[in-house]
VEXFITI-605296 format. One line per field, with one value per residue (C-alpha): x, y, z. Coordinates in pm, 1 decimal. Layout:
% VEXFITI-605296
c1	(X/...) .
c2	(Y/...) .
c3	(Z/...) .
//
This chain:
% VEXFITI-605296
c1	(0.0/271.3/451.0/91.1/83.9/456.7/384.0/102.3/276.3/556.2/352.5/154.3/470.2/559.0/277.1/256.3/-8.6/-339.1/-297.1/34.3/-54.4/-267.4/-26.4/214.4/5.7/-140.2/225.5/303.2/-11.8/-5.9/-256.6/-317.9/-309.0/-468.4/-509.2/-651.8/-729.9/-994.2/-981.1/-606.4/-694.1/-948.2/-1058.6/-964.4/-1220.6/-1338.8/-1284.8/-1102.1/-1187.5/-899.2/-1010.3/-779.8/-852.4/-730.2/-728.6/-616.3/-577.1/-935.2/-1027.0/-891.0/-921.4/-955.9/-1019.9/-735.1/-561.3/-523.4/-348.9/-620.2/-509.3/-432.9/-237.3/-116.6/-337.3/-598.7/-925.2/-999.7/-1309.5/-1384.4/-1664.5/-1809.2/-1619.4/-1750.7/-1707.7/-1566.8/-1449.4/-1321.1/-1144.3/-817.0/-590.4/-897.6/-831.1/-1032.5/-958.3/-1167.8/-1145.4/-1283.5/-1254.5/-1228.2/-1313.7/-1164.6/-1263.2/-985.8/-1072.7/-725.1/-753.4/-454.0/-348.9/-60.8/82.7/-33.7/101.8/-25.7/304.3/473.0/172.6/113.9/-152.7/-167.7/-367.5/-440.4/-523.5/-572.2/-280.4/-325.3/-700.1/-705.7/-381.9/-355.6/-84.9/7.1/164.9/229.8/182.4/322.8/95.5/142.6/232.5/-32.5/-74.1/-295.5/-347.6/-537.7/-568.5/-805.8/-988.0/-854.5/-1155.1/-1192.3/-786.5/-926.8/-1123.4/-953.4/-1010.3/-1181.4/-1428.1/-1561.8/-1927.0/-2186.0/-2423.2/-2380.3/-2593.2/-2576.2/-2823.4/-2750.1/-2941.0/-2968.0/-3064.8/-3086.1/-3118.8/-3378.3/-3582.3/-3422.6/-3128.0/-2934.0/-2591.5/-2459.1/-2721.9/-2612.2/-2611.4/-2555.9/-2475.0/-2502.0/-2402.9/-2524.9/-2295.5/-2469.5/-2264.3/-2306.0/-2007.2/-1729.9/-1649.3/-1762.2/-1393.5/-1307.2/-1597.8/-1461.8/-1428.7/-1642.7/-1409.4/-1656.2/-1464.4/-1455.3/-1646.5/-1552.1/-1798.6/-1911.5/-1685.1/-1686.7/-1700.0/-1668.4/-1796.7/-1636.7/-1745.7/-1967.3/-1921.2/-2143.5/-2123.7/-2385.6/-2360.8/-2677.1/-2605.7/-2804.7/-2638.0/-2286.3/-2387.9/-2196.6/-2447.4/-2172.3/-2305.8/-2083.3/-2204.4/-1995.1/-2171.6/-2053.8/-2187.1/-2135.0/-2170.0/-2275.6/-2016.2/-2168.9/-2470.2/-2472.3/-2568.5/-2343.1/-2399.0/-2223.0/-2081.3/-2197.5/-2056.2/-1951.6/-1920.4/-1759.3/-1713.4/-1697.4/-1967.8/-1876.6/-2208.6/-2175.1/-1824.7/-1829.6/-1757.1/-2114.6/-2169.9/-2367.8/-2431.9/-2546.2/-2652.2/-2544.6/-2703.7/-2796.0/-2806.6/-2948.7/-3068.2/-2918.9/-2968.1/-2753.1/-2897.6/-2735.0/-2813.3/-3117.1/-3363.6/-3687.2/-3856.5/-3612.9/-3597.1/-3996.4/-4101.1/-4225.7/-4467.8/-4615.2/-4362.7/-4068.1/-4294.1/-4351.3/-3991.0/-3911.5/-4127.2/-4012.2/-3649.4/-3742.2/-3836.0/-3552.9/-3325.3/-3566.4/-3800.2/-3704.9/-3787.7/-4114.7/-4226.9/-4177.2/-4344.9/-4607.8/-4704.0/-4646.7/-4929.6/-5204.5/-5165.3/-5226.0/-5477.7/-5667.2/-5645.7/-5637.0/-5727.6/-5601.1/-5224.5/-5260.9/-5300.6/-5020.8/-4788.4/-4935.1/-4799.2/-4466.3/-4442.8/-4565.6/-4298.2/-4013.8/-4130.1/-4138.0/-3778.5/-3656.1/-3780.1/-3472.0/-3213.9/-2897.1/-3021.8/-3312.7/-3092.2/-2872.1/-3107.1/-3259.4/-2834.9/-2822.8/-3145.2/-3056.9/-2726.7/-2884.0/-3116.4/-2826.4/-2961.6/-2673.8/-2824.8/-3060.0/-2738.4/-2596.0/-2840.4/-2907.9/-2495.3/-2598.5/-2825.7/-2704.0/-2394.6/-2617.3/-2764.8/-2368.6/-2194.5/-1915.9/-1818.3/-1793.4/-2033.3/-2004.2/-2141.3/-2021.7/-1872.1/-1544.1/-1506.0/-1676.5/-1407.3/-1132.8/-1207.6/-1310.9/-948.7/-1029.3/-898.9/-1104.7/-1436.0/-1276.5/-1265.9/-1646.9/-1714.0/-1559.2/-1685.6/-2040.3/-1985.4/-1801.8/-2100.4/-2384.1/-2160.9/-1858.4/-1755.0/-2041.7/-1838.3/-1606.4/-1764.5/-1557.4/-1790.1/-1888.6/-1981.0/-2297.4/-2146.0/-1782.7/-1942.6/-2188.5/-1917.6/-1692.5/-1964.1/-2063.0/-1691.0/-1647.3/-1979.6/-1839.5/-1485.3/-1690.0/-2055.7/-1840.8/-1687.4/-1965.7/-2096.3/-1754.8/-1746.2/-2142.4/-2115.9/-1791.6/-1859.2/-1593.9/-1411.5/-1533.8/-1282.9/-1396.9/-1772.9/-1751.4/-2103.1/-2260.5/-2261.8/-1930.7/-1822.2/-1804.9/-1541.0/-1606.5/-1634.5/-1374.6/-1285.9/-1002.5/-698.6/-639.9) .
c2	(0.0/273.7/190.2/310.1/604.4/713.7/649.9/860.2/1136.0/1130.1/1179.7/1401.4/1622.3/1589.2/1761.7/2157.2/2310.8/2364.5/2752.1/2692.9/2468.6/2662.0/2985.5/2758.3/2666.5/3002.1/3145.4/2868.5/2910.6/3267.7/3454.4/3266.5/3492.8/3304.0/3523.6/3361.5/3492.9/3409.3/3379.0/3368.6/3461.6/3776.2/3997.1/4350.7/4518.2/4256.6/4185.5/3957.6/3843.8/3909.1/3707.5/3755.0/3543.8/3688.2/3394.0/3474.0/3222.0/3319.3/3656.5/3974.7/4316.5/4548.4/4482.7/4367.2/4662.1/4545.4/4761.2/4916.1/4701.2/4960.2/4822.3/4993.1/5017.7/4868.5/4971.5/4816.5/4862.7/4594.0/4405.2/4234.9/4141.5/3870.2/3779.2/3380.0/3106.8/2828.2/2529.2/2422.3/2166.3/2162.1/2553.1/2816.9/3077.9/3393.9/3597.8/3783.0/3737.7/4060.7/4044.7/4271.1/4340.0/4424.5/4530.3/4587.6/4862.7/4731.9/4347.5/4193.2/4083.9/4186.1/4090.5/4161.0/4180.0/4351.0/4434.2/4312.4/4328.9/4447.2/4173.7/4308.5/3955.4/3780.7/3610.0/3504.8/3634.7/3939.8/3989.2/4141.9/4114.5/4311.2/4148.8/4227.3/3932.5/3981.5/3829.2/3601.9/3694.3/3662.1/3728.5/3703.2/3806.4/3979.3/3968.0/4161.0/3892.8/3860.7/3925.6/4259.4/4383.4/4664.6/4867.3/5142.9/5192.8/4808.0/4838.4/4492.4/4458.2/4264.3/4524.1/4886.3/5158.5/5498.8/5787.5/6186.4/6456.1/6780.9/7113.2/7414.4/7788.7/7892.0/7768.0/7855.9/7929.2/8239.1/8347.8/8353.0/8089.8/7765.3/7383.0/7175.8/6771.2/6566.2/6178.8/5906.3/5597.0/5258.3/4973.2/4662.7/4493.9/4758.4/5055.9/5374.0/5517.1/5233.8/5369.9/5515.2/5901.1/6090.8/6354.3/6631.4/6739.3/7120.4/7226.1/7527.1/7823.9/7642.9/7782.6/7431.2/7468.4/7067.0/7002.8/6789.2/6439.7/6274.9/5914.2/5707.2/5351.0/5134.8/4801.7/4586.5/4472.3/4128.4/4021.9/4239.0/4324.8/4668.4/4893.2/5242.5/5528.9/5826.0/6118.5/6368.8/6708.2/6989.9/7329.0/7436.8/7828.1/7919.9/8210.5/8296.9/8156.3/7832.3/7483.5/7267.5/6891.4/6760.4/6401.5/6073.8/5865.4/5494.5/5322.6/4978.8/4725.0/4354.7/4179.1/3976.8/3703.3/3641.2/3645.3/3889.8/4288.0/4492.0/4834.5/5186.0/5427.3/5765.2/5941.8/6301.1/6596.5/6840.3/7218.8/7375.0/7717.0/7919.2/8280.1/8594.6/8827.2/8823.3/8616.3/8757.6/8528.6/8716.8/8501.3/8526.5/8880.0/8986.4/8707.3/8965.1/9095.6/9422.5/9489.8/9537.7/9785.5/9975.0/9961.7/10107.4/10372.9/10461.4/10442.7/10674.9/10929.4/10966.4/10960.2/11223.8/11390.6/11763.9/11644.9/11479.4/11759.8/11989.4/11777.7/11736.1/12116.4/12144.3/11836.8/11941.6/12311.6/12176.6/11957.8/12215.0/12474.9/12245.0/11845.8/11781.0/11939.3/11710.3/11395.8/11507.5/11556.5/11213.3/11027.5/11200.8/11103.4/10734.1/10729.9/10864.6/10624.3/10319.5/10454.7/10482.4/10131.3/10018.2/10278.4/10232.1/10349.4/10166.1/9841.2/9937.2/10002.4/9679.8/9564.0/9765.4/9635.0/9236.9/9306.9/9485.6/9182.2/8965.7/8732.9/8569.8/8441.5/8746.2/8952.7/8770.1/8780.2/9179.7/9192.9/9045.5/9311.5/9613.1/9507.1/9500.7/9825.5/9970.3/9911.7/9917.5/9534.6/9406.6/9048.7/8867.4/9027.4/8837.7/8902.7/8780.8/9077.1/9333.8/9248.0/9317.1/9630.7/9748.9/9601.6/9637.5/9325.9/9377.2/9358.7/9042.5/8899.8/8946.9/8837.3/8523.6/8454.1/8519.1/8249.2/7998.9/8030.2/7955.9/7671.7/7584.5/7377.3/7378.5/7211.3/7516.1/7837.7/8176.4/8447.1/8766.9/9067.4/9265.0/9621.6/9558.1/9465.3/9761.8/9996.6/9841.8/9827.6/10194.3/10295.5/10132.0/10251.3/10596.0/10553.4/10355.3/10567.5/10868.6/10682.1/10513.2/10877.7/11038.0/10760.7/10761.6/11140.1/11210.2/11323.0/11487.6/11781.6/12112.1/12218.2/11966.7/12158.5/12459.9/12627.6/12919.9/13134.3/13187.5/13554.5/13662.3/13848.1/14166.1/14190.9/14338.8/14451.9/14339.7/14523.7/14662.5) .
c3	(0.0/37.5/-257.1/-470.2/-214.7/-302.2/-679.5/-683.8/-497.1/-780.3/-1033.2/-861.7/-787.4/-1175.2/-1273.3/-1313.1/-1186.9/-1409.0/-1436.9/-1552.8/-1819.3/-1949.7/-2004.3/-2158.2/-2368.3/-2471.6/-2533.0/-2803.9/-3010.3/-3235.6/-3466.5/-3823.9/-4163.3/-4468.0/-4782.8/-5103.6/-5469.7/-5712.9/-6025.6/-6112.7/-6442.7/-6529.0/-6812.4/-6837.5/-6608.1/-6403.9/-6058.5/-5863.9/-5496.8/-5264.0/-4926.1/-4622.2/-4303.6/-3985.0/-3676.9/-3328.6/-3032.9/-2792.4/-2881.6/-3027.3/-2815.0/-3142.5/-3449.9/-3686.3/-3894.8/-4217.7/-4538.1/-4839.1/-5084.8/-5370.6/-5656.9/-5926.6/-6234.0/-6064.1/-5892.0/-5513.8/-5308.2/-5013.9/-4961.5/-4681.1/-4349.8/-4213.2/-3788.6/-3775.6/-3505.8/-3511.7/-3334.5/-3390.5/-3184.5/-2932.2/-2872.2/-2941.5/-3244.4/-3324.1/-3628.8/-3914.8/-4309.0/-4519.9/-4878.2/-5112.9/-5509.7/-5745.7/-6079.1/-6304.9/-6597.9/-6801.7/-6897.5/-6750.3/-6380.7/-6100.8/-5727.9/-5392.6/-5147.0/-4905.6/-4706.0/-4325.5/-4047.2/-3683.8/-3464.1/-3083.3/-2873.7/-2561.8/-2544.4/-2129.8/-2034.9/-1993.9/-2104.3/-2461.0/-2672.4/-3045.6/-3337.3/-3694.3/-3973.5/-4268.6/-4583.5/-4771.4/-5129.4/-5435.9/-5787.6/-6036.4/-6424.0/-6639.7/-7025.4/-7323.5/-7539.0/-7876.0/-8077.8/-7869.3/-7890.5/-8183.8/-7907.4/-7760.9/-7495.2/-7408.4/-7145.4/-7024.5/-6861.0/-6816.6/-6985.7/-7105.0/-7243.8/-7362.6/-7438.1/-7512.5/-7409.8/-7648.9/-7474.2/-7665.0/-7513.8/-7777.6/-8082.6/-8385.7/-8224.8/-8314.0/-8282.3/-7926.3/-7819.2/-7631.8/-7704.7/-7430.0/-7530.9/-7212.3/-7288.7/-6996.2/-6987.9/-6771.9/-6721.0/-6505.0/-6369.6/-6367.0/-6188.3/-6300.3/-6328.4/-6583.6/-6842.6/-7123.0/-7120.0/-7426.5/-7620.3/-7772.7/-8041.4/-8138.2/-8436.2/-8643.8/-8583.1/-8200.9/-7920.5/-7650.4/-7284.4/-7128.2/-6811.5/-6513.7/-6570.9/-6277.2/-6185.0/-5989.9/-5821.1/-5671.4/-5519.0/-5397.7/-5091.2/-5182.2/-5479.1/-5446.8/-5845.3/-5921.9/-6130.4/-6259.7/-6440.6/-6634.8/-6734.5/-6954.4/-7083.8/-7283.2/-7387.8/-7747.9/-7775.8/-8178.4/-8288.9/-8595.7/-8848.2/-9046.0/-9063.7/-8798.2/-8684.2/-8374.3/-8446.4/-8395.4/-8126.1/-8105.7/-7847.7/-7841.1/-7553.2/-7408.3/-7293.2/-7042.1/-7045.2/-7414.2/-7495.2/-7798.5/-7906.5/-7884.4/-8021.9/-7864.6/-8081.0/-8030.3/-8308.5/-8429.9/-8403.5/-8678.7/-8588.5/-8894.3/-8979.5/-8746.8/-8763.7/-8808.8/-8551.0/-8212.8/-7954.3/-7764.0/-7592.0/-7652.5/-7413.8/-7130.2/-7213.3/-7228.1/-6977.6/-6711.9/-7015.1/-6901.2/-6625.7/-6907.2/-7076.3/-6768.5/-6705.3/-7037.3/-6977.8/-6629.3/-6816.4/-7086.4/-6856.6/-6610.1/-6906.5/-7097.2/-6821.9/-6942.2/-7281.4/-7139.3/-6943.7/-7243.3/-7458.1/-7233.8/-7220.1/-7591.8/-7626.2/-7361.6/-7548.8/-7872.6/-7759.6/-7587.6/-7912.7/-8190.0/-8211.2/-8548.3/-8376.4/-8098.9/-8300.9/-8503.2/-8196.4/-7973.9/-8349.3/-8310.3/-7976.1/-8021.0/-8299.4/-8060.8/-7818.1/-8048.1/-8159.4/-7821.5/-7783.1/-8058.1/-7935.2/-7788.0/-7459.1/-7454.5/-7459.4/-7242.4/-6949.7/-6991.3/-6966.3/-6626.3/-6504.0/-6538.8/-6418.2/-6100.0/-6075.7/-6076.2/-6352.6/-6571.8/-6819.9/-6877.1/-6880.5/-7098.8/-7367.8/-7287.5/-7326.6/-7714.1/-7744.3/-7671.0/-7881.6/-8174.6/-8112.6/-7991.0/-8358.2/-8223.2/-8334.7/-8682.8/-8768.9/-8592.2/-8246.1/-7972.5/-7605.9/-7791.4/-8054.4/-7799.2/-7540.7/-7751.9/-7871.4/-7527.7/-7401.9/-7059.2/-6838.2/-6555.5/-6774.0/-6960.1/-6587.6/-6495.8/-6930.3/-6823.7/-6523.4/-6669.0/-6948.1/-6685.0/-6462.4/-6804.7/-7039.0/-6879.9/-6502.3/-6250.9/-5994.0/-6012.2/-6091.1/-6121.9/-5947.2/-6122.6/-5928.3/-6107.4/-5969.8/-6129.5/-6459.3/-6469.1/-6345.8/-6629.2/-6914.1/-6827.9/-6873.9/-7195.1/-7330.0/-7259.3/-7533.8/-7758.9/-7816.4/-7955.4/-8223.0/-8356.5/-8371.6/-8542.4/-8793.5/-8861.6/-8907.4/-9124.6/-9444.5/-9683.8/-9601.8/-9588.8/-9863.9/-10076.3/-10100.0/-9922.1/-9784.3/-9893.7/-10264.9/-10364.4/-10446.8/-10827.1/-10944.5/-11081.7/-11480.6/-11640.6/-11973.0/-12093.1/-12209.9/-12538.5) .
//
């Protein structure tokens, strides 16, 4: 009987204690790193699934820290991260498996190294410990399909549409009107940034103004199905009359489902009889109907009021002494109205008052106008030829702001301030009204036919 007691005792003594046990165990297990790609091999466009398993030995403290995953020529976004446990050995591993979608732009070789993660875990409850893993190294391919190597650029999707929409600032347009082109690419199955970019090509008599393009991606959260959309837009302002036609556009690309090369077209667009007169929107311009008229006449009489008074006596005289007098002089006026109505003036109060309003486009178009009524510009009238003869940089500024603001980038707009512009338009209106005057008014010299009855000389007889 004691030799079984002793034995047991040895052993007994042999043995560490449970705690012990435990913590040696714990310090020879460490956190697992499993990364995986799939396909190896993928189209030009298409994604591949990075997956990266992070394991740690009980729990981890934090969550793990793991790199973006950017790779050269190549668009990443993650997916879904997923919580996981597991046993292994009997022991107890927590973890979490990140999903990453890589979608390369050009063909060729494409590695995922040099990247590690930062794991935060209990390595002795509720001890923590930190470690950084370094990944395991991956690569994968990409390729373009032979029967698609003639597109430039290849774009790859599962499906892809395009439509163009045509806005136009008036109907028939006239010169200095606008023609916006606006061109909607829809894709399923690639990333918005790897849609092809649409070049609007310049067309002689059309001055272009592109817009910033505006890219779009959606994912469904049910079926992880990427829908993209482009849009590009540009603003073609007409310089002078004619018949123009903006160009067709073809787009080709991959699909994906059916393994062959599919065409978009977009058809082009004819702009046809456009006139010679300059740009004015008459229905921007007279869309306040009887308030322009009162305007005009409120206009015409603090530029004229000694002229109206005086008239005014003149008529209620003349109407009081003589009807037929009165009629004669209400005509006159009507027709010094209606001729007031296509001055100079005229147009440039309705100029001041849109600028005052702070209306851009209205300005604009008044701008036009009072150009055409100025002569101070050669065919065609536009802002162009009117700001270099004025040659004044400050009013080229506020100019250019104006048409920044109505054709050209929205996402980064050049502010115009309505008192500088008046205050510069007022100034040039000032050098340029006296020689339109000098140059309508010069005639031949005075030499040339001299005024008056010229002086006779005296007869005289001549000598014998």
């Amino acid at each position: 009987m004691r030799i079984w007691i002793g034995f047991i005792a040895l052993l007994l003594g042999g043995m560490p204690p449970p705690q012990a046990a435990y913590a040696q165990q714990s310090v020879a297990l460490a956190p697992i790193v499993q990364v995986t790609i799939a396909p190896q091999r993928v189209v030009v466009g298409q994604k591949i699934t990075l997956s990266v398993l992070v394991l740690a030995p009980n729990y981890m403290t934090s969550p793990p820290e793991l790199p973006d995953f950017q790779v050269r020529n190549a668009v990443t976004r993650q997916l879904q991260s997923v919580n996981t446990s597991e046993q292994r050995d009997g022991l107890p591993y927590a973890g979490v498996r990140f999903e990453y979608a890589i979608s390369p732009q050009e063909p060729g070789s494409y590695a995922v190294a040099g990247q590690s993660v930062r794991i935060i875990y209990a390595a002795e409850p509720p001890a923590a410990r930190e470690v950084a893993l370094a990944l395991p190294h991956v690569s994968f391919e990409a390729f373009i399909p032979g029967a698609a190597s003639a597109l430039r650029p290849f774009v790859s999707a599962n499906s892809l549409t395009a439509e163009q929409d045509v806005k136009r600032s008036s109907d028939p347009l006239k010169a200095g009107d606008a023609v916006t082109r606006t061109i909607t690419i829809r894709a399923e199955g690639t990333p918005a940034m790897l849609l092809p970019p649409q070049q609007f090509p310049s067309v002689d008599g059309l001055k272009l103004y592109p817009a910033q393009p505006t890219l779009e991606d959606k994912v469904d959260g049910r079926s992880d199905v990427m829908t993209s959309t482009r849009v590009d837009s540009a603003t073609y302002m007409v310089e002078r009359a004619g018949d123009y036609s903006l160009p067709s556009v073809d787009i080709g690309w991959w699909n994906v489902g059916s393994g062959k090369v599919e065409q978009a077209r977009l058809e082009a667009v004819p702009l046809k009889g456009i006139l010679t007169s300059a740009a004015t929107d008459s229905a921007s311009l007279s869309r306040s109907g009887q308030g322009w008229m009162w305007d005009s006449v409120v206009d015409f009489i603090v530029d004229n009021w000694m002229t109206v008074l005086l008239l005014a006596a003149i008529a209620a005289g003349v109407a009081w002494f003589a009807p037929r007098v009165a009629r004669r002089v209400a005509a006159g006026l009507h027709r010094r109205h209606q001729a007031y109505l296509q001055s100079e003036a005229f147009a440039f109060s309705r100029l001041r008052r849109a600028i005052r309003h702070r209306d851009a486009k209205v300005s604009y178009y008044a701008l036009l106008e009072w150009l055409s009524h100025l002569n101070a510009t050669q065919p065609p009238i536009t802002a162009g030829a009117f700001k270099a003869i004025a040659r004044d940089p400050e009013l080229d500024r506020q100019l250019d702001a104006i048409e920044s603001e109505l054709f050209g980038n929205r996402h980064n707009l050049a502010h115009w301030s309505p008192r500088r512009l008046l205050h510069q338009l007022v100034a040039a209106r000032r050098r340029l009204r006296p020689r339109v005057r000098s140059r309508a008014t010069t005639g031949l010299p005075p030499r040339l036919n001299p005024l008056g009855t010229p002086k006779v000389a005296a007869y005289r007889k001549p000598a014998r």
